[in-house]
C-alpha positions in Angstrom: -11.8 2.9 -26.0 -15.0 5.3 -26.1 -14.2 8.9 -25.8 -17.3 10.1 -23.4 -16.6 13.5 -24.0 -17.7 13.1 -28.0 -20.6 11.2 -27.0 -23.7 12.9 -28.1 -27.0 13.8 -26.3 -28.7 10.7 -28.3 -26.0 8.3 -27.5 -25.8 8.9 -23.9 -29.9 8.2 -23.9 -29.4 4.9 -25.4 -26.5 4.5 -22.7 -28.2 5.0 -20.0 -32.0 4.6 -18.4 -33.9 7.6 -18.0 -33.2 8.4 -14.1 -29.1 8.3 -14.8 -29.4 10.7 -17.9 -31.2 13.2 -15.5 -29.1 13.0 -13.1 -25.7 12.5 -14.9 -26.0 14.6 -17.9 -28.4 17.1 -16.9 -27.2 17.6 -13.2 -30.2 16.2 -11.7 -30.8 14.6 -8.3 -32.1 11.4 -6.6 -34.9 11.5 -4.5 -33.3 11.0 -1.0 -34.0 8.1 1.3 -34.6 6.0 -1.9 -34.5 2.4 -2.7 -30.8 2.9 -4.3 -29.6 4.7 -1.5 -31.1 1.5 1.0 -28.9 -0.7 -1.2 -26.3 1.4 -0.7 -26.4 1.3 3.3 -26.6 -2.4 2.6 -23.5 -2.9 0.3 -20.3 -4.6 1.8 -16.4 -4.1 0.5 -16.2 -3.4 -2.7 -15.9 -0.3 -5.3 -18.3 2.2 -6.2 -18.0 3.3 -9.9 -19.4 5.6 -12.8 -22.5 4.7 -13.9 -21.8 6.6 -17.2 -18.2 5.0 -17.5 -17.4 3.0 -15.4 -14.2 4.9 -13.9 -13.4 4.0 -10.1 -14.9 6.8 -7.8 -15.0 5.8 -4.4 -14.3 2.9 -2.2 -16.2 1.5 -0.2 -13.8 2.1 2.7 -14.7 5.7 2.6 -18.4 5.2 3.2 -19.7 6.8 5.8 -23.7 7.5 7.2 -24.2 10.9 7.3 -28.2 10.2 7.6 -28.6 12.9 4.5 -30.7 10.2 2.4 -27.9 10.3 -0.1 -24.3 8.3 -0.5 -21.9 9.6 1.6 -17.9 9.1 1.1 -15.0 11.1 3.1 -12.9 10.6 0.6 -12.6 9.8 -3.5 -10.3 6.7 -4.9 -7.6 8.4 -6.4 -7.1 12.0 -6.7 -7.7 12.6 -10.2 -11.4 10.2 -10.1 -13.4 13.3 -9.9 -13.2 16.7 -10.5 -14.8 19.6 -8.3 -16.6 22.5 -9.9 -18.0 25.8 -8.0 -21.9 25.4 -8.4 -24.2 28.3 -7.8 -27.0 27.3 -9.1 -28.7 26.9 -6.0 -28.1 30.6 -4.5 -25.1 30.2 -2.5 -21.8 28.5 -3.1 -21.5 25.3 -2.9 -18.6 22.2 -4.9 -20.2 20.3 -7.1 -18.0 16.9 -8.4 -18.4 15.1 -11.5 -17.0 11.7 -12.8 -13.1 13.1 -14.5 -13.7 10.7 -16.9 -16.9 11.0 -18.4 -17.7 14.4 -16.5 -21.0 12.9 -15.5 -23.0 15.2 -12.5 -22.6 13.2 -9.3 -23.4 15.3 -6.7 -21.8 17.8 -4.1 -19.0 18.2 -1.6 -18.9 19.4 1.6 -16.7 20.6 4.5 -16.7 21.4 8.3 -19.6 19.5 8.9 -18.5 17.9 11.5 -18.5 14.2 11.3 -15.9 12.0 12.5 -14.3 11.2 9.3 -9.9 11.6 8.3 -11.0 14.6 6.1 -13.6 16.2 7.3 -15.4 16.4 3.7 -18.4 14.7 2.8 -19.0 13.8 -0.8 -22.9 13.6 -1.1 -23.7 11.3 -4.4 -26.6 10.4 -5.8 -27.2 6.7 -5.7 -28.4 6.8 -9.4 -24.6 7.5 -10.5 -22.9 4.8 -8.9 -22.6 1.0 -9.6 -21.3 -1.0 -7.1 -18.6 -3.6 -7.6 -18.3 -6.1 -4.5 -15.1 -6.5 -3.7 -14.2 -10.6 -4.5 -12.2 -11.5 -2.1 -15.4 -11.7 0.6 -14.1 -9.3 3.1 -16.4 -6.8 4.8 
């Protein structure tokens, strides 16, 4: 079993293409409204996991459109599939939530938006960090 948190910078890069690096390892973020996230409004049942790892994330239950131009999910898998850090890196606070396994970047939680979701949160991903698993029993 790899142990992501030993992997070095050079192994990650042979890991993963250069868009996922960026945005995974160095905190970066997809350009919204992109091709990844069109796939993603396209996507039936089925699990979203790390790109970096593999490890389950979201479901795509959860999935919601919150017209941002990025993934949107009200909810993670399991409790312990990410783990929420305070960012301030853009002025203000704000969660940030990376992969607990591989602590890949994936994006940003928020709350009291508004939307008509159970919890009121809205995990906004970037598309780059996800790989979709369809779920195989063919139910939408």
């Amino acid at each position: 079993m790899t142990e992501y948190s030993n992997l070095t910078d050079t192994e990650w890069r042979e890991r993963l293409n250069e868009q996922q690096f960026h945005v995974l390892r160095q905190a970066g973020t997809d350009r919204p409204f992109g091709p990844a996230y069109d796939e993603f409004k396209q996507d039936g049942a089925g699990t979203y996991v790390c790109t970096g790892c593999g490890n389950t994330l979201f479901e795509s239950s959860t999935k919601f459109d919150a017209r941002c131009g990025w993934p949107a999910f009200y909810d993670p898998a399991t409790n312990d599939a990410i783990t929420s850090i305070r960012d301030e890196s853009m002025g203000g606070p704000r969660v940030e939530v990376v992969c607990a396994n591989c602590q890949g970047h994936l994006g940003h939680v928020f709350e009291g938006e508004g939307f008509d979701t159970p919890t009121d949160q809205r995990y906004c991903i970037n598309a780059t960090s996800l790989r979709y698993i369809p779920d195989d029993t063919g139910n939408e």
